[in-house]
N, C-alpha and C positions, 0 to 999 in steps of 0.2 A: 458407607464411603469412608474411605481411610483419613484419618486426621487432617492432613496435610490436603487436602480437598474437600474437607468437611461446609457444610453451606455459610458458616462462620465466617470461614478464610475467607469463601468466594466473596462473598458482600463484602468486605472492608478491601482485598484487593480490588475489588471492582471501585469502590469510594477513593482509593489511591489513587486506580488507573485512571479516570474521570479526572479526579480534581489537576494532575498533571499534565494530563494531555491538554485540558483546557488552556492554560497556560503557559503551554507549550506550544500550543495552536497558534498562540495570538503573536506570541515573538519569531514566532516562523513565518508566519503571512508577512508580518511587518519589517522582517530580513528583506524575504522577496521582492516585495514591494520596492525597498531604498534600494537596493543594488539594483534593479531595475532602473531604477530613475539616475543613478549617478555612474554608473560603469558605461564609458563611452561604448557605439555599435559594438566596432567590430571586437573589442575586448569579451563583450557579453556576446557573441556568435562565437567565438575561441572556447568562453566559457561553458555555455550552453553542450558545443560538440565533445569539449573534455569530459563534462560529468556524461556526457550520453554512453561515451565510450568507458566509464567508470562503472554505472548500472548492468552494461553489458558484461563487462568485467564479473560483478560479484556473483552475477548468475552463472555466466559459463566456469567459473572456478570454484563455485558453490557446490558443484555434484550434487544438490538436492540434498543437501544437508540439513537445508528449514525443516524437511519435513521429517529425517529421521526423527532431527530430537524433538519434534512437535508431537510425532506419533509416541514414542517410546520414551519420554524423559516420565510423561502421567505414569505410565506400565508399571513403569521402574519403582517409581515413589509409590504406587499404589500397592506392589507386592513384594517387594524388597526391601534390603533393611539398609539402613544407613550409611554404611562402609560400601555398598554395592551401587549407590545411588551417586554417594560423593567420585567414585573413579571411575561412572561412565560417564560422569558430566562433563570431569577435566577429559578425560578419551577424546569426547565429542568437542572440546575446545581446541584440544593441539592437534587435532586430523584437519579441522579449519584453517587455523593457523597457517599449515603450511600448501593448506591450494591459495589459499587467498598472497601467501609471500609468493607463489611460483605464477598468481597471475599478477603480482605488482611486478616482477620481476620482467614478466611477458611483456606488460604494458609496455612498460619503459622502455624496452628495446627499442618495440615496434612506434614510437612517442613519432620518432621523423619520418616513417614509413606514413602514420595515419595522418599528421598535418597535410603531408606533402597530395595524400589521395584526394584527401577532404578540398583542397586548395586553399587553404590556412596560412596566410605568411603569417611567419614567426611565433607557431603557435609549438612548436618542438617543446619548448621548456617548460611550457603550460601544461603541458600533455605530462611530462615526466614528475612534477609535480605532482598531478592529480594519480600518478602510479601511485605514489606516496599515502595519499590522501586513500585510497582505494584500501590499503591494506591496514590501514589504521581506522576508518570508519569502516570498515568491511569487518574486522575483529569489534570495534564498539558496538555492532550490532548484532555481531554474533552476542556478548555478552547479554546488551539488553534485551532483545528481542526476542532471545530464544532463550539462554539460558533460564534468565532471572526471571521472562514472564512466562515459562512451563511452569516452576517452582513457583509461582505465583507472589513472588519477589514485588511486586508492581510497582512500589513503591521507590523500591531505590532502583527501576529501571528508571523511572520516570524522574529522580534527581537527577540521576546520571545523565540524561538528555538533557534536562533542566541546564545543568551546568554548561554542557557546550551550548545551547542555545545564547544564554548569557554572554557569553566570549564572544558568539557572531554578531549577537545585538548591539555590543559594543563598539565592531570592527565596523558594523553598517551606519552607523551613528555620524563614526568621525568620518564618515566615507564625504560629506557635505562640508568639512574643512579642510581635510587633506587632499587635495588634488593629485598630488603622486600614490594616492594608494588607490586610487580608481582603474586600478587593473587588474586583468583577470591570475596573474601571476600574483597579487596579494592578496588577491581572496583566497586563490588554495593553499598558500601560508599561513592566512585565518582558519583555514579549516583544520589543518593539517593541526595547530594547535589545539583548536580546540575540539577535536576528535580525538587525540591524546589526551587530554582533560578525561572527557566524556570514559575512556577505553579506563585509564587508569580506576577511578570513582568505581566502574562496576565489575572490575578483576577484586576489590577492595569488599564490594559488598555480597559478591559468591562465593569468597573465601570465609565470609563472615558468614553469611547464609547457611552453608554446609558443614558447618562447625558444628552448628547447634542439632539436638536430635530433631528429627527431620518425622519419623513417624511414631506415635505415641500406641499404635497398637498393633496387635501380633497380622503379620500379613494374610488376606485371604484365603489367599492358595499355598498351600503349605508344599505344594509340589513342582511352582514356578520356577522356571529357570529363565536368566535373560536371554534373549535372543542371541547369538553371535552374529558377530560383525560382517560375516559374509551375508547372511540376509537382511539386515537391516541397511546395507551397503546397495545391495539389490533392490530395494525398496526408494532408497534415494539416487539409484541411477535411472528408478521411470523418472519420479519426478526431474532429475536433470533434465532427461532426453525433450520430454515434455515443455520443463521450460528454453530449452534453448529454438523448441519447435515456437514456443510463441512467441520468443521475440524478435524473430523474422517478422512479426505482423506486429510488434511492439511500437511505441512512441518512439524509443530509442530510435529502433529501425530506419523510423520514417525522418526522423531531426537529420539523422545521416546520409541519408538519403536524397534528401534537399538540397542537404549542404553540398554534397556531392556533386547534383544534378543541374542545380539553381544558382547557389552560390551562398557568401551571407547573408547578402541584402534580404535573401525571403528567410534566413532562419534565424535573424532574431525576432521578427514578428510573432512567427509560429512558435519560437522557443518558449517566446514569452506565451502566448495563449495554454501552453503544452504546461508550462510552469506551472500558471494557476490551477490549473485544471487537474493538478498535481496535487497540489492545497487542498484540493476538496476531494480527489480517491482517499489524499490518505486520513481523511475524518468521516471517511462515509463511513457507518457504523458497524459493516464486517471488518473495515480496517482500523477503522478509532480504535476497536473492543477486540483487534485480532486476539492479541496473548490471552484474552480472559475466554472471548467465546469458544477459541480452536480447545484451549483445554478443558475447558467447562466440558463443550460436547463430545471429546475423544475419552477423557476421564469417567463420565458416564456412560458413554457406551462401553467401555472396557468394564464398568461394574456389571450393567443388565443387557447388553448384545442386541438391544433393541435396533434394529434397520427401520424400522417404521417410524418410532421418534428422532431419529436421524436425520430423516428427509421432513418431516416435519419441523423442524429445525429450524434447517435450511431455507423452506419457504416461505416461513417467519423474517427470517433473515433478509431474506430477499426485498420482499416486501419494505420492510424500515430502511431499505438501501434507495427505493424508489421517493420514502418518504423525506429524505434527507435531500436528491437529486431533482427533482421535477420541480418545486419552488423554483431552485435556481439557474434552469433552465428555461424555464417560461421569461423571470427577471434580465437573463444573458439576452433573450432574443428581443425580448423590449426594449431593452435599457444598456445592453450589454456595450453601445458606442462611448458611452458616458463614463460605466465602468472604469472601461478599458484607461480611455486617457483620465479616469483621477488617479489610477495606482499608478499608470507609467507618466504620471506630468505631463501628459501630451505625447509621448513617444512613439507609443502602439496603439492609437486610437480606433485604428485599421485593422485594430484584431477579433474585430467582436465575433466576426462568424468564423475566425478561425479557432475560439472558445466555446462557442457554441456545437461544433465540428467535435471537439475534444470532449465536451460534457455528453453531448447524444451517445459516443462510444461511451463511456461507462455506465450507461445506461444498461448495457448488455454485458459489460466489461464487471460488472457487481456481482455476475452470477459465477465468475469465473473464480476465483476463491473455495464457495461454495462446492464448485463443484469438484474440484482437487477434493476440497474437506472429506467429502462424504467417499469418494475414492481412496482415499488412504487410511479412514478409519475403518475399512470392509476390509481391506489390504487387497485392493485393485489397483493398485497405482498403474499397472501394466496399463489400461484403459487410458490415461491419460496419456502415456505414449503414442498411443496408436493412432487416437485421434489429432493429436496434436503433428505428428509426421503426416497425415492426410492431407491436412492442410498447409504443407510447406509452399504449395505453388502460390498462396498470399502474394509472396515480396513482388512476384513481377508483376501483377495485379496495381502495385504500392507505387512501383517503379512507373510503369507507362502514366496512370496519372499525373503521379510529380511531376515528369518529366514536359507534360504539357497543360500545368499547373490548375487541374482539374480538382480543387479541394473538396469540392462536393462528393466527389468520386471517393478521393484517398478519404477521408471517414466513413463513406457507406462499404467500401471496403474491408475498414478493420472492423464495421460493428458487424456486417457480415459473419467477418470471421471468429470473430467471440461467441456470436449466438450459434454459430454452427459446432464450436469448441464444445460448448456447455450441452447442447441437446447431444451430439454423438456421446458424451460422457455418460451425461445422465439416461440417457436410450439404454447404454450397453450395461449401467448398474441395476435397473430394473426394480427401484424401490422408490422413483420419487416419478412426481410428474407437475407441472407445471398449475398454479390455480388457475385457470383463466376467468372465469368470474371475478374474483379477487382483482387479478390485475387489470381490470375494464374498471371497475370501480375506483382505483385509484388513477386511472388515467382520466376518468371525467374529473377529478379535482383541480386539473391544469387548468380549464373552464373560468369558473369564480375566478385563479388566481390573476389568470390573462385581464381580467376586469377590471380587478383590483388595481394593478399597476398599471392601468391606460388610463385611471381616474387623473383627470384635470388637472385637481390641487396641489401635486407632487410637486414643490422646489425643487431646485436644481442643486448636488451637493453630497458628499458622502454620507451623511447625515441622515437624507431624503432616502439614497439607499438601502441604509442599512434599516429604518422604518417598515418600509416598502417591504421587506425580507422577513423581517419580524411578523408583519403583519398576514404576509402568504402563507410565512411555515404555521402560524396559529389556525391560516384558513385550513391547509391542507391537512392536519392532524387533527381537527375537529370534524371534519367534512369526511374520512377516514373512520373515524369513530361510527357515525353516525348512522356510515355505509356498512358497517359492520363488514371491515375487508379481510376477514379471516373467517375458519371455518370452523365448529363445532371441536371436530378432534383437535386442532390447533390447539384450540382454548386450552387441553388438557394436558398442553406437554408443558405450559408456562403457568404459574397460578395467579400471576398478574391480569392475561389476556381471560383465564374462565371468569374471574370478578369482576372485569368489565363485560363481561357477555351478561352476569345474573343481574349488574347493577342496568343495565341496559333494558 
């Protein structure tokens, strides 16, 4: 393995990437939480429908750009030298650049079109704002999330977030003495700053990054040549097509949807359900460990072509996504009234099964990552098209529910459509298959933890909470052990999992 992915780097980006996100975890829950409680309804239903229309935004202007420089930035560093690695980095920054300006551009046009659909008063200049906001965190994340963590930068992605997080924890602070700033117009003022913060920090630290020599030894392939941009362009137009095919069955989708159908009054309960449940896709461990795992596993398969460790992986992967989600899904459905009103002061107390609605979809929504992953490291991306247009008849599926506010339905709906996402993919790649032994055994863990939290003694309290949680995740990862939920060959793609097999 080439320098620059040597198993050295990985462990101490990996000790970066951890100690940051932790960190970063906490001041982002605790954003959520306060702007939740002090941004009047209908400001947070304005807010809610802006940023939905912003995620929609970076995907459809995205072109599937994550996945070029996710697949080919390792390629690059792995068999290329210096000078070739530094100008397709910046390439892959200014091609971004300017879809992300032509959809802040777009936005904004369309800012009074989308109020006016949605039934939004006075939500036009919110909207036009969050254009703003779109192409300035839309570029901060191009920097962190892809540049800095291919090059396994981790460290100053994770400052670079560090920093705007700070700016928002500050904004959300004084939100409980300034009463004029409890609106959704100056929260994406707050953003808008401190997502220029954030942008500027890690233009500052790729510049710095790529300065320094980058590979210490002569490249593998002495006959590699980089891809050109017409197939690597190719490559992130499945992924586009792909994603713009899933977010017709996306969150996004559905908040607008509501809002459209229902009105506010149902979409800040659900915004807010949809929010938290936000909090924990993006710590579930394929997406905590996105930057380190995506390149870890595309890096080494680009060494050894193995397709069998690949999907191996993956259903490792899988698994530790179940071991993070099922805790707190059993917790939601117990306790989940309780929850709800300590984070919103009473506001959403009423959300608990629209949380619980949210956490069940990523239950199947974890595997969805995955299975791109192993799609674009084979170079099938085309797969992920195909299935993902199959399933465009979702939305109206989406729609007759909302419409006669059958939530039970709109979640069996989208997890439907995820499990059906991820088996057509991985059907049609023909290297991986499902445990199911494995995943029975981790399902009986739900068992003990349902126990546990119906026990008596539990005070009432976030405190009690957050005990109660501590105490599941230790059942459910001891109980996991125990079960021994992985399989022999597993054990041998990770040397952690074979040493718990012999110490076993």
């Amino acid at each position: 393995m080439a320098a620059g992915y040597s198993g050295k780097n990985f462990g101490q980006s990996l000790a970066h990437y951890v100690g940051g996100r932790v960190s970063n975890a906490a001041m982002a829950f605790f954003i959520f939480a306060w702007v939740a409680r002090y941004l009047p309804e209908q400001h947070y239903a304005n807010y809610i429908a802006a940023y939905a229309c912003l995620e929609l935004g970076l995907v459809i202007f995205g072109f599937g750009m994550e996945w070029v420089t996710a697949v080919f930035i390792p390629q690059v560093k792995v068999k290329a030298s210096s000078s070739v690695l530094r100008r397709f980095v910046w390439e892959c920054a200014a091609i971004q650049a300017a879809l992300l300006f032509a959809g802040a551009c777009t936005f904004a046009l369309l800012a009074p079109i989308l109020a006016q659909w949605l039934g939004l008063e006075n939500a036009s200049d919110v909207f036009r704002l969050y254009a703003l906001v779109m192409f300035v965190e839309g570029m901060s994340r191009v920097f962190r999330d892809q540049l800095l963590s291919c090059l396994l930068q981790q460290g100053a992605s994770q400052l670079s977030q560090f920093a705007r997080n700070v700016l928002m924890l500050g904004f959300a602070l004084l939100l409980s003495s300034e009463a004029d700033w409890r609106t959704a117009s100056m929260l994406a003022r707050a953003e808008l700053f401190a997502s220029a913060v954030s942008l500027l920090l890690a233009m500052l630290f790729l510049a710095s990054s790529l300065r320094s020599p980058v590979n210490e030894v002569v490249p593998h392939d002495d006959e590699w040549q980089r891809p050109g941009w017409p197939g690597m362009l190719r490559a992130g137009r499945n992924a586009w097509l792909s994603n713009l095919a899933n977010l017709s069955w996306g969150g996004q989708a559905v908040i607008l949807l509501v809002t459209r159908l229902i009105g506010s009054d149902a979409t800040a309960a659900l915004g807010f359900a949809r929010n938290l449940s936000e909090q924990v896709r993006r710590y579930l461990p394929m997406e905590f460990l996105l930057g380190i795992v995506r390149t870890f596993v595309i890096a080494h398969f680009a060494q050894d072509g193995n397709a069998k460790h690949l999907a191996l992986r993956a259903g490792l992967m899988y698994r530790l996504n179940l071991l993070f989600l099922l805790p707190l899904i059993v917790l939601v459905a117990l306790k989940g009234d309780e929850l709800c009103a300590l984070l919103s002061h009473g506001r959403y107390a009423n959300a608990q099964w629209l949380l619980f609605g949210w956490l069940f979809v990523l239950v199947f929504w974890a595997h969805h990552r995955l299975s791109d992953l192993m799609a674009h490291a084979l170079k099938r991306s085309g797969v992920t098209t195909r299935v993902g247009l199959c399933l465009l008849i979702t939305p109206a599926f989406l729609a007759l529910a909302a419409y006669f506010r059958l939530w039970p339905m709109v979640f069996l709906v989208l997890a439907l459509a995820e499990l059906s996402y991820s088996a057509g993919v991985i059907s049609a790649l023909g290297i991986y298959r499902f445990n199911i032994k494995a995943l029975f055994k981790l399902s009986l863990t739900v068992i003990p933890c349902a126990v546990v939290v119906m026990l008596p003694f539990w005070p009432d309290g976030l405190l009690s909470i957050l005990s109660q949680l501590v105490c599941i995740y230790g059942l459910v990862a001891g109980s996991a052990f125990l079960l021994r939920a992985w399989s022999t060959e597993e054990s041998e793609v990770f040397p952690w999992a074979r040493r718990a097999i012999e110490e076993a």
